[in-house]
C-alpha positions in Angstrom: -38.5 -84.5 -35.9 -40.1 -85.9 -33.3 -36.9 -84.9 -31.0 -37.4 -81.1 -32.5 -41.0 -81.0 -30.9 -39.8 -82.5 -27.8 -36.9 -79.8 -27.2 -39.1 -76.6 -28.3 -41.4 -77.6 -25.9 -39.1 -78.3 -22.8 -37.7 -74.9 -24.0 -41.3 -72.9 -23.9 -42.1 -74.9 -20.7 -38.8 -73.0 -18.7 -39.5 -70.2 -20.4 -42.9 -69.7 -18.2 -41.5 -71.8 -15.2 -38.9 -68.7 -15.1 -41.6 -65.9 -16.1 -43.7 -67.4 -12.8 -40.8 -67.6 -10.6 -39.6 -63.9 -11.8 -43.5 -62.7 -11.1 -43.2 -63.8 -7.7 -39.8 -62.8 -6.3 -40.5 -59.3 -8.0 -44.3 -59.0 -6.1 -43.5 -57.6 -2.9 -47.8 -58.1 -2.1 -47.4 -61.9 -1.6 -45.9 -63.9 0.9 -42.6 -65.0 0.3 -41.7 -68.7 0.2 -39.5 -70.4 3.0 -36.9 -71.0 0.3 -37.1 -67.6 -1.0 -37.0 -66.3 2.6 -33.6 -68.5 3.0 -31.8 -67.0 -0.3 -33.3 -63.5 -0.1 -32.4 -62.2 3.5 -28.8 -63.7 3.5 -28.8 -61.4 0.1 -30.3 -58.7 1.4 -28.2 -58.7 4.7 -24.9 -59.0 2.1 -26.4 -55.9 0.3 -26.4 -53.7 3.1 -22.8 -54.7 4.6 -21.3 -54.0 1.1 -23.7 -50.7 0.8 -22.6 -48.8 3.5 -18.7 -48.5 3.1 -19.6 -47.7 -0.8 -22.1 -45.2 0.6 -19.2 -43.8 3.1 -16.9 -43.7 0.1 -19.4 -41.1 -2.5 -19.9 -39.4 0.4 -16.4 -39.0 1.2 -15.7 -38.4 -2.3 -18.4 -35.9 -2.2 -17.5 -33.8 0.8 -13.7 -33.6 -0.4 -15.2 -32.5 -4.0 -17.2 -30.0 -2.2 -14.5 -28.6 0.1 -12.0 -28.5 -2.9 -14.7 -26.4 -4.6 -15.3 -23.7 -1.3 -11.7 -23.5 -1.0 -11.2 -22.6 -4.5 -13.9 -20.0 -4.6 -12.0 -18.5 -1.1 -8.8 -18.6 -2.6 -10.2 -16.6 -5.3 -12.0 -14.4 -3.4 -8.9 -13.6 -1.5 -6.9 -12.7 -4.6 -9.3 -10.5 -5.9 -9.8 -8.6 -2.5 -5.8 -8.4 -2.7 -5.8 -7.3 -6.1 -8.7 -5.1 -5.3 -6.7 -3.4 -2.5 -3.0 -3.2 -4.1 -4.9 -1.3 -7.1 -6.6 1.0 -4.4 -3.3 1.8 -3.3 -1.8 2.5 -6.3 -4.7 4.5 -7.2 -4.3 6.2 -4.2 -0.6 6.5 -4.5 -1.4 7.6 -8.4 -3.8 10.2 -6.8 -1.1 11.5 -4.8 1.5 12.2 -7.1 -1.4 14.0 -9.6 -2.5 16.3 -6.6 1.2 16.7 -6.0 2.0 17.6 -9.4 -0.5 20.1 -9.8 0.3 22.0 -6.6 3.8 22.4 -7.4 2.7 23.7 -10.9 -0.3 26.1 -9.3 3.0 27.2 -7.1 5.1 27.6 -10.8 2.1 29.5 -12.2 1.9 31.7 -9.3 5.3 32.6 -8.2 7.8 35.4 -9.8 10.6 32.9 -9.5 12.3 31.4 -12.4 11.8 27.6 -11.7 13.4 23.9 -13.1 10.3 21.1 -11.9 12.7 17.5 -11.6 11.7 14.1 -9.8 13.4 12.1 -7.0 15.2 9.5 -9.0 17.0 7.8 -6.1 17.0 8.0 -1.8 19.5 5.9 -0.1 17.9 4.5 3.2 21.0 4.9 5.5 20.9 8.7 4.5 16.9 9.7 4.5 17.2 12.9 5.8 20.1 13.4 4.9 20.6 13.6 0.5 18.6 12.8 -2.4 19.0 12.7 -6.0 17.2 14.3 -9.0 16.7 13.4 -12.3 18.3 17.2 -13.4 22.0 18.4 -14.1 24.3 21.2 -15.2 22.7 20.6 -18.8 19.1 21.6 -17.3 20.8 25.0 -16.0 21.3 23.7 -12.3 23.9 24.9 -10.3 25.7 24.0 -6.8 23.4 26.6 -3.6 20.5 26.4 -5.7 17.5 26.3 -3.5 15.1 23.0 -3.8 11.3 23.1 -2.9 8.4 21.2 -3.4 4.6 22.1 -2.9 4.7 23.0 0.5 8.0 24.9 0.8 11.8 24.5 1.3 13.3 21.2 1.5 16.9 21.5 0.9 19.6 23.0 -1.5 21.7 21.3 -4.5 25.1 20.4 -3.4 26.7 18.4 -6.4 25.5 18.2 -9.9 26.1 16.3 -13.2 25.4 16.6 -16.6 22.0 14.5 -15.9 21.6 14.3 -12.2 22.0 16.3 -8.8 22.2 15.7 -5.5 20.0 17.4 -2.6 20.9 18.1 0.8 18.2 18.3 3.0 16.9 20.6 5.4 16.9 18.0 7.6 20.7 17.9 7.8 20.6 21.1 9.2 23.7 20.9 11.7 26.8 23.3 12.9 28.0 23.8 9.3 24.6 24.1 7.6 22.6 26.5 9.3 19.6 28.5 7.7 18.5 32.3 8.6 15.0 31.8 9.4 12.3 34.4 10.1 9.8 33.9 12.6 6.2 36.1 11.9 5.1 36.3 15.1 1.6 38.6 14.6 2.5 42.0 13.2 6.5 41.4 14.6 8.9 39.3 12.6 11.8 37.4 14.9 14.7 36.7 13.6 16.4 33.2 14.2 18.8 30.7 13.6 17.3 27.0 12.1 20.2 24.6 13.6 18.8 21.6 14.0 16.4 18.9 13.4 15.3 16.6 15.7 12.2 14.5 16.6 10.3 15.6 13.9 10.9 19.3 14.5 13.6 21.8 13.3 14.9 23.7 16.2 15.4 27.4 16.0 18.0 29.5 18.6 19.5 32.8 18.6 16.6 34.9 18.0 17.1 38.6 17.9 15.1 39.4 20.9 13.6 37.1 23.8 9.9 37.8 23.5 7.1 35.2 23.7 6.7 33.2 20.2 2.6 32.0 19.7 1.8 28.8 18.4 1.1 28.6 14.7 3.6 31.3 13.9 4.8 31.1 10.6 8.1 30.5 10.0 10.1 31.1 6.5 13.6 31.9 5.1 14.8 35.5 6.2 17.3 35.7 2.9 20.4 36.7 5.2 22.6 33.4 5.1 23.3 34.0 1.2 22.2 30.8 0.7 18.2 31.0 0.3 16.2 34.0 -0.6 13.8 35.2 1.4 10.4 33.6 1.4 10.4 30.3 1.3 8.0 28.7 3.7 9.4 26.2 6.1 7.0 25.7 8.5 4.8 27.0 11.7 5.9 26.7 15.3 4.5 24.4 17.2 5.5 25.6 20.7 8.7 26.9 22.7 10.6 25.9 25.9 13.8 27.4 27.5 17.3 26.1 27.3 18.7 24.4 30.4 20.2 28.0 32.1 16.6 29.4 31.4 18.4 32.4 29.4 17.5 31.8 25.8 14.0 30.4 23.8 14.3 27.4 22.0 11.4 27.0 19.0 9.9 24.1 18.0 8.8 24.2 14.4 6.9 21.5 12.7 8.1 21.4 8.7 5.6 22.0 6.1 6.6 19.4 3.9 6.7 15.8 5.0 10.1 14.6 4.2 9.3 10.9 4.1 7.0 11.7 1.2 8.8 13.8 -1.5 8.5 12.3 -5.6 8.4 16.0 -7.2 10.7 19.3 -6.5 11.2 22.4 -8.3 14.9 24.0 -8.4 14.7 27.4 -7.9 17.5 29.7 -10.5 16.2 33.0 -8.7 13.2 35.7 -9.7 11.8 36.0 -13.1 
């Protein structure tokens, strides 16, 4: 019993040797102890070694979170200014094609020809200027020599056709054994003349029925005396002249109405209403 006592006594004694000890190490107002001094700045000097590289680390840590998070928000800004700008192209291209469509069908309403509307199905690379393909054939009603224009006037002429498709040859393939009789209105005169070539950009015109001085801007359309196109059909205006190389004849430069590197819709033409 007497043992007991003892022991809960020694115990309650630590207890406040401890709580005084704790009260002083913990109050930074007093002045510390030599002992304390000895234990607490080796401690303290410990703490600060091992702080800094763990300090280093979270901040390393932090900066690479950080940076992973910027470049994640710029890759995504990037893709949505990329997405943003392939749907303003197709938009635009959409635009296109709508303002296309409804100027060859403002031309269908407004003309006394008897018109088939098709769309360019295929354009080999190697032969641009040369042929295209349709999405029409001898079922639609199209024929071999028919004429083929789009919105802004004569591109070419069907050459082959099958029951579902036809191919176009190109104005731009004018040559030797494709020429086109062109007529030149040049003011209140119209100049007759032979489209034979394309080059540069330009179709060339030679042979014109009379050697007289051809403005700028003239307009320039099919004469209807090759059998092969009516009369008509706009080709383009002239955009200036030079002589040939014995300074005899007048060589015109005419600049095509219709860009050629841009065609999607055409219209066949079967002949007048």
């Amino acid at each position: 019993m007497k043992k007991d006592k003892f022991n809960l006594l020694l115990l309650i004694l630590l207890i406040i040797f401890f709580l005084i000890i704790f009260f002083f190490i913990i109050n930074d107002n007093r002045k510390l102890t030599i002992i304390e001094t000895i234990i607490k700045e080796p401690i303290l000097y410990t703490e600060k070694i091992l702080e800094k590289p763990i300090y280093l680390i979270k901040e390393d840590i932090y900066d690479y979170k950080n940076k992973k998070l910027v470049q994640k928000k710029l890759n995504d800004n990037a893709k949505l200014e990329n997405n943003y700008s392939l749907l303003k192209i197709e938009l635009n291209e959409k635009n296109k094609e709508l303002d296309e469509l409804k100027k060859l069908m403002d031309l269908n309403n407004n003309s006394n020809l008897d018109i088939i509307n098709a769309s360019i199905i295929n354009r080999n690379m190697y032969s641009w200027y040369k042929e295209l393909t349709i999405d029409k054939g001898f079922k639609d009603g199209i024929k071999d020599g028919y004429p083929v224009i789009n919105k802004d006037g004569l591109i070419g002429k069907i050459v082959k056709t099958s029951k579902n498709m036809s191919s176009v040859k190109l104005l731009t393939s004018v040559n030797e054994r494709f020429r086109v009789a062109v007529l030149i209105q040049n003011d209140d005169e119209s100049v007759f003349g032979i489209l034979s070539n394309y080059k540069d950009g330009y179709f060339v015109i030679t042979d014109l029925s009379y050697n007289k001085e051809i403005k700028k801007d003239s307009v320039v359309i099919t004469s209807g005396l090759d059998d092969i196109f009516p009369r008509g059909l706009m080709i383009g205006k002239v955009d200036y002249s030079k002589k040939d190389n014995f300074d005899l004849e007048q060589i015109i430069y005419v600049k095509p109405s219709s860009n050629f590197n841009d065609i999607k819709y055409v219209s066949i033409v079967k002949g007048e209403k």
